[in-house]
C-alpha positions in Angstrom: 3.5 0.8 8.7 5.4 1.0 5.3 4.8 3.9 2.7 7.3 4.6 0.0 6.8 6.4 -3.9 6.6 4.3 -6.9 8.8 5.8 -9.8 9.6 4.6 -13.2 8.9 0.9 -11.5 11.2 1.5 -8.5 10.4 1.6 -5.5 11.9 5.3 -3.2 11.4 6.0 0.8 9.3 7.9 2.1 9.5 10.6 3.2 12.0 11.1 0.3 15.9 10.6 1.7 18.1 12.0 -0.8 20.7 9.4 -0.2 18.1 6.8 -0.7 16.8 8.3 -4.2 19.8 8.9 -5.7 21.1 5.2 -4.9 17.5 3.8 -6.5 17.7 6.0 -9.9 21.0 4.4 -10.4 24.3 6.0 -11.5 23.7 7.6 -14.4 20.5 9.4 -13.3 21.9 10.0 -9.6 24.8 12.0 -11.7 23.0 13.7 -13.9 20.7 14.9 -10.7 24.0 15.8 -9.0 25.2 17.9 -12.0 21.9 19.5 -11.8 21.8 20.2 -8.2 25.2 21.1 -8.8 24.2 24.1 -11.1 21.2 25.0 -9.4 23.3 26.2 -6.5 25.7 28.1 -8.9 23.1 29.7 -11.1 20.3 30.1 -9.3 17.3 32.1 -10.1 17.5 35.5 -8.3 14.4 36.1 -6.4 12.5 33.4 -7.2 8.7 33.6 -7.3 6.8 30.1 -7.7 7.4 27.1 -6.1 9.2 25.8 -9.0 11.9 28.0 -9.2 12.0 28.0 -5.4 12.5 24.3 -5.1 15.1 24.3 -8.5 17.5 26.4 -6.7 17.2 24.4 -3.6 17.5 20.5 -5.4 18.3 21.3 -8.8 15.6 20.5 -11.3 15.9 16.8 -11.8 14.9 15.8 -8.5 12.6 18.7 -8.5 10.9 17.0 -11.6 10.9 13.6 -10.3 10.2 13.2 -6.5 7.8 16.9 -6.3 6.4 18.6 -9.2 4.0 14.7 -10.6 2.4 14.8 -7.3 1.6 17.6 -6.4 0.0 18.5 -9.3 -1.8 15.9 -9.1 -2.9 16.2 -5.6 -3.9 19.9 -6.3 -4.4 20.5 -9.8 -2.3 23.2 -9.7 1.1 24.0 -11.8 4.3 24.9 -9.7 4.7 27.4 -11.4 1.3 29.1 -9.6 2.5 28.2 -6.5 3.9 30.6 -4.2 7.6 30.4 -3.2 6.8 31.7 0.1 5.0 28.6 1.0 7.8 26.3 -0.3 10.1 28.1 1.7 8.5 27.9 4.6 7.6 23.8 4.6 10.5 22.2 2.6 13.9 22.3 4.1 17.1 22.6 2.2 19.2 20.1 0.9 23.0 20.0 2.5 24.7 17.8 -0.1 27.8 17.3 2.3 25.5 15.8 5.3 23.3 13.7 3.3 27.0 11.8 2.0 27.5 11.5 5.3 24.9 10.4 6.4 24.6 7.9 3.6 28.3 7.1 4.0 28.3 6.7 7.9 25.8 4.3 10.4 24.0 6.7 11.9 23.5 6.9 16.0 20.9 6.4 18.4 20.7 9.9 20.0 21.2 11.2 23.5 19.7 14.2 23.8 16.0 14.4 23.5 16.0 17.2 21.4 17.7 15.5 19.0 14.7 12.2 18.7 13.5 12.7 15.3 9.4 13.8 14.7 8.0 11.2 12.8 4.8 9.0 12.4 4.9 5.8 14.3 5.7 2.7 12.0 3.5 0.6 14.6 0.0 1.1 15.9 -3.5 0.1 16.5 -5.5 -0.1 13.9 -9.6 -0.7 13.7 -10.4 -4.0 12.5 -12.7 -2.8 9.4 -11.2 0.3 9.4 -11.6 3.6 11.2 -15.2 4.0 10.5 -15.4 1.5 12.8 -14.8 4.4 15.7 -18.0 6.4 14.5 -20.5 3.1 14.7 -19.2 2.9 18.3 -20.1 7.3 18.7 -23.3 6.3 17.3 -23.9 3.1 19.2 -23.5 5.1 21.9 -25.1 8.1 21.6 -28.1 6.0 20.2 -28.4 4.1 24.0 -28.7 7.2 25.7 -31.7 7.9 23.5 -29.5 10.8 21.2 -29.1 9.0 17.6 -26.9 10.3 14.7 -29.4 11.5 12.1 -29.0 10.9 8.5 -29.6 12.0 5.2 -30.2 15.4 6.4 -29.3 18.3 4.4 -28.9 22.0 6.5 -31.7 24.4 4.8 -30.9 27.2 7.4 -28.8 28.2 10.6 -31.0 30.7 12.3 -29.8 33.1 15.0 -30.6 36.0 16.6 -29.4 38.6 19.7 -25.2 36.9 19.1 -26.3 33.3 19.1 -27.7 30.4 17.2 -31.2 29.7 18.1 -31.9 26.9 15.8 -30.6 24.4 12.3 -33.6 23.8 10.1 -32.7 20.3 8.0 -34.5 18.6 5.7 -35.1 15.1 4.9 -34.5 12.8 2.0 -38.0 12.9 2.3 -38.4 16.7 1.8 -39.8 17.2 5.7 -38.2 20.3 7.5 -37.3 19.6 11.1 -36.1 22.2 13.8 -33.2 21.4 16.2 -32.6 23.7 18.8 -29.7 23.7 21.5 -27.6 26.0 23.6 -24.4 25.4 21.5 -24.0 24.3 18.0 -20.7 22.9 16.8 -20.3 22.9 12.7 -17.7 20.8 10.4 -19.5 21.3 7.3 -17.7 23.3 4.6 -17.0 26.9 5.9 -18.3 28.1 2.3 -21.8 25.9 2.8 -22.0 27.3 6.3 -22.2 30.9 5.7 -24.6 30.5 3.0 -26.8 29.0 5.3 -26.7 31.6 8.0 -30.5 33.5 8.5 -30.1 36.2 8.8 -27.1 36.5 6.2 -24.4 38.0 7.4 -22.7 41.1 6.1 -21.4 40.9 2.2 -18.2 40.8 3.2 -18.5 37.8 4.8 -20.0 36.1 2.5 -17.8 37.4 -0.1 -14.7 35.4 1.7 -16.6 32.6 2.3 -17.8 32.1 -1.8 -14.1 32.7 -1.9 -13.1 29.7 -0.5 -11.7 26.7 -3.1 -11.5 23.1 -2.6 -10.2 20.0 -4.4 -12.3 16.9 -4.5 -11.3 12.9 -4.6 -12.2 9.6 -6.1 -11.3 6.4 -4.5 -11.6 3.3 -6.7 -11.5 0.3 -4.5 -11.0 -2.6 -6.9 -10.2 -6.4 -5.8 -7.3 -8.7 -7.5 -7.6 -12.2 -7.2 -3.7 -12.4 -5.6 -2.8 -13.1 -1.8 -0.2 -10.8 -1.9 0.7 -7.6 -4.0 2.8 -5.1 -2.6 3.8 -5.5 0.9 3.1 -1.2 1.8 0.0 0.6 3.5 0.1 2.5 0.6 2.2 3.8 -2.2 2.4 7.5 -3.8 2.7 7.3 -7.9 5.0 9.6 -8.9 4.3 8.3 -12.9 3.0 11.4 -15.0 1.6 9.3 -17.2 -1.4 7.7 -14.4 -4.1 10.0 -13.2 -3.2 7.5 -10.2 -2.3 9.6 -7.3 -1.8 6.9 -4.3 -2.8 3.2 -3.9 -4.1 1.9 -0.5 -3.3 -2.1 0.5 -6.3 -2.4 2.7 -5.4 -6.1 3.5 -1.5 -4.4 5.3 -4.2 -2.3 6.8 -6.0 -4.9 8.8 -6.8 -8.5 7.6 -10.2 -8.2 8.3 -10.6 -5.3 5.7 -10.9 -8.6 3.0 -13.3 -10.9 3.1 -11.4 -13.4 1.2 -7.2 -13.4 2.6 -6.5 -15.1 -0.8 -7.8 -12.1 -3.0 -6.4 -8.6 -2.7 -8.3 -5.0 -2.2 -6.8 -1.8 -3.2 -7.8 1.6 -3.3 -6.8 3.7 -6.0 -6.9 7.3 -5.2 -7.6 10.1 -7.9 -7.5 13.7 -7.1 -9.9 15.9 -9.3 -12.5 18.8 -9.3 -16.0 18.7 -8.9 -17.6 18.4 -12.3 -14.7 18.0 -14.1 -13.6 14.5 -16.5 -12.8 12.9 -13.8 -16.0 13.4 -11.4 -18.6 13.0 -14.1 -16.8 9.1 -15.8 -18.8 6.5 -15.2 -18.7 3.9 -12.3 -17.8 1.6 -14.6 -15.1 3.6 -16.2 -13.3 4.6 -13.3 -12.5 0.8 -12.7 -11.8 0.8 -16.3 -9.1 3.3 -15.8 -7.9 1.6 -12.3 -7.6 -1.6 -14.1 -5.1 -0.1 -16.7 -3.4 1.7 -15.0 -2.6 -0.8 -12.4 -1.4 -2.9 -15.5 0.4 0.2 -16.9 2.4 0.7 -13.2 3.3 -2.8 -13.4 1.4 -4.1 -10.5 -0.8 -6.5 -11.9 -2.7 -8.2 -15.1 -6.1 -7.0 -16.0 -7.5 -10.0 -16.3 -6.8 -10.2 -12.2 -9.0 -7.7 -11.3 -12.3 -8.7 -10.9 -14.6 -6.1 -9.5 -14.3 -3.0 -8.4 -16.7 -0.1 -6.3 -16.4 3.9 -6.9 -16.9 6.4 -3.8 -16.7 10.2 -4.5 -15.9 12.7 -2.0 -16.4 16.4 -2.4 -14.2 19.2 -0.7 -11.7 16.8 0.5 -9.2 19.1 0.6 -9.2 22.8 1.2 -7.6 24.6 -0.9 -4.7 27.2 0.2 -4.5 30.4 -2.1 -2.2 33.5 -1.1 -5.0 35.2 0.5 -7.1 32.5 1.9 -6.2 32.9 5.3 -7.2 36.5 5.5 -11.0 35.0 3.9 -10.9 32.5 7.1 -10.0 35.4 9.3 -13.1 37.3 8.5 -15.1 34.5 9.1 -13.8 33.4 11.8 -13.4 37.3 13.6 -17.5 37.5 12.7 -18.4 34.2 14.2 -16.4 34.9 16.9 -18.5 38.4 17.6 -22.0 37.7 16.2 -22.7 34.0 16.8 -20.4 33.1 20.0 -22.6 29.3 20.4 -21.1 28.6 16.9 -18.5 26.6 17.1 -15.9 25.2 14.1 -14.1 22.0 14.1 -12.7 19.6 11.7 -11.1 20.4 8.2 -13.5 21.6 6.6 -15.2 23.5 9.5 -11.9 25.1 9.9 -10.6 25.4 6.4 -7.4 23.8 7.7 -5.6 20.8 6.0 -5.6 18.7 9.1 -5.2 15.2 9.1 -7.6 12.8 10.5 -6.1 12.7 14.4 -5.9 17.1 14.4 -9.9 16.8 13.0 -10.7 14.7 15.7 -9.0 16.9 18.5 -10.3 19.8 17.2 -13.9 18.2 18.3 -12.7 17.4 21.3 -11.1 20.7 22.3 -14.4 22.6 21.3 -16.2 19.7 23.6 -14.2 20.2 26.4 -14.5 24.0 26.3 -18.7 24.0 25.9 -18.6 21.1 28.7 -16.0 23.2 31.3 -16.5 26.7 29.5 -12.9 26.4 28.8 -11.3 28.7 26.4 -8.6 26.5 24.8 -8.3 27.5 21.0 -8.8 24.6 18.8 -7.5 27.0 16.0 -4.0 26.2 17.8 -3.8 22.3 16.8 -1.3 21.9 14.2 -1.3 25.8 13.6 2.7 25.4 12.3 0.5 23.9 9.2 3.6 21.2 8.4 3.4 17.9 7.9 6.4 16.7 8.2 6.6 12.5 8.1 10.3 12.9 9.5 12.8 15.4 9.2 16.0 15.1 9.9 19.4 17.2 9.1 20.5 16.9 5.3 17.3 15.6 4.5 14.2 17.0 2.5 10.6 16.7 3.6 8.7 15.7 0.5 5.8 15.0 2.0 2.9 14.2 0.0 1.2 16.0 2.7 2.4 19.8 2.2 -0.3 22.3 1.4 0.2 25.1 -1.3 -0.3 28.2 -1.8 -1.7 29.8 -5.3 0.2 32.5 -6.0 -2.2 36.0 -6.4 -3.3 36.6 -9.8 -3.9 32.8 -10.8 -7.2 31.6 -11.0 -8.3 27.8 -9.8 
């Protein structure tokens, strides 16, 4: 596995090691982030109040600027100046300028004591031959043999319950035919926001209040092929340019082989972050490859003439979006689910209104499985409930990873 940012045609680790990015912005620029480091610890802004001014005083505003503020605005369409500074001192760890010389300076050791073992995603490991969809056509090969197939193109009209339990989901077809599937539990990881609104009876206002509450931020993945073997050697790459709308680029090929049908020609997957019905979710098909194509040129990664077709997926409430207060609008929903529909059971991101990544999702399911199958009472709400996603951490060295979640600070509106 190989990830690392692409900046100003460079190429940084990541996770972000300071020693590492100072070395690649070259002397001049590694200075000039020094000096400002430098002044950020001996002016700092008293009680700071965003995530900007947070993360200023902590790494000085240059590296702020370059290796935080680009992406995650991008990822969340939010300014860092709306973000809370609670939540960036809770995720990002502070800089120690002295260790992360040393530890640039000096060849670092294997450890001895366990504790000491850094947390970190594997660089190997299995990976599905066309891709992890591959894992749901063998849950739905399955489940179709023992006579219980996956039903599509269903949409949920109602969730009806009655007496502290779900009795029945009423879907309809593509078709416009209502169907009626009853059971003795009921597990849901459709948008927390969709789910309420679907409840019959509705539930109390305040409920549904926190549920209409609830934000999300939406994502575009243009797959486009290049007629090139090989063009970047990564899994994927983070664009910390401002000037691309370009958020990450997948190498599907580094993924798995197979992912191509042709090993001479190259696949990627250009990743745009955007809202529902805004610019970005209402282009075109065909100017969405447009836009991959030129900015792929404008990052330097290939000619336009080499890409030759291209395929445009949209996906709605990708990511849940973390305000100030949108725990306590999960926790009513949660608390009345818990005491007025106890067959209903939540799993998954969206289910949960949690930011997991795909593995937590999928235990999530599992934990709820287990418990219905053994009545168990382990709380799925507890998988990755320290809500960081660190990629490694290590003394003297900040976690930038383009996986933190924010929060909005109160009084800003999405």
């Amino acid at each position: 596995r190989l990830s690392r940012i692409y900046y100003r045609g460079r190429y940084f680790a990541y996770p972000i090691k300071a020693a590492n990015a100072l070395w690649n912005l070259g002397p001049i620029e590694a200075v000039r982030c020094m000096a400002s480091y430098a002044y950020a610890r001996v002016r700092p802004i008293r009680n700071p109040r965003s995530l900007e001014d947070w993360v200023r005083n902590q790494f000085g505003w240059r590296l702020f600027s370059i290796f935080f503020k680009t992406y995650t605005e991008k990822v969340w369409g939010i300014s860092t100046k709306e973000l809370s500074a609670d939540w960036a001192a809770q995720r990002i760890k502070s800089l120690d300028l002295w260790l992360v010389l040393k530890s640039a300076l000096m060849p670092r050791r294997r450890p001895t004591n366990r504790s000491d073992v850094v947390t970190t995603l594997i660089d190997r490991f299995r990976y599905p031959r066309f891709g992890p969809g591959q894992m749901w056509e063998r849950v739905a090969e399955i489940r179709r043999k023992k006579g219980r197939p996956v039903l599509h193109g269903r949409t949920v009209d109602r969730i009806e319950h009655d007496g502290g339990r779900v009795r029945s989901v009423v879907t309809r077809t593509a078709s416009g035919e209502i169907e009626e599937h009853q059971g003795s539990d009921f597990i849901s990881s459709m948008p927390i926001r969709e789910l309420v609104s679907r409840l019959d009876p509705a539930p109390p206002e305040s409920v549904r209040r926190a549920a209409e509450s609830l934000s999300y931020r939406d994502f575009i993945s243009v797959a486009v092929m290049i007629d090139r073997a090989d063009v970047f050697p990564d899994n994927w790459i983070y664009i910390h340019d401002p000037t691309v709308k370009v958020g990450r680029i997948q190498n599907f090929k580094n993924w798995s082989p197979d992912m191509v049908p042709d090993q001479s020609k190259t696949c990627l997957g250009l990743e745009y972050f955007c809202f529902e019905g805004d610019g970005l979710w209402t282009a075109t098909d065909d100017a969405l490859v447009e836009r991959a194509r030129n900015e792929l040129a404008q990052l330097g990664i290939c000619k336009p003439e080499e890409v030759f077709d291209g395929v445009v997926v949209r996906q709605a409430k990708a990511y849940p979006v973390y305000d100030d207060v949108y725990q306590a609008k999960v926790d009513v929903i949660r608390d009345y689910i818990r005491e007025h529909l106890t067959n209903l059971h939540l799993a998954g991101r969206n289910g949960m209104h949690k930011y997991n990544n795909q593995d937590h999702s999928m235990m999530t399911a599992l934990l709820v499985a287990r418990n219905i199958a053994t009545a168990g009472s382990v709380d799925p709400w507890k998988v990755n409930a320290d809500a960081v996603y660190h990629e490694e951490v290590r003394v003297g060295e900040k976690d930038l990873s383009a996986r933190q979640v924010p929060e909005r600070l109160a009084g800003s509106a999405l």
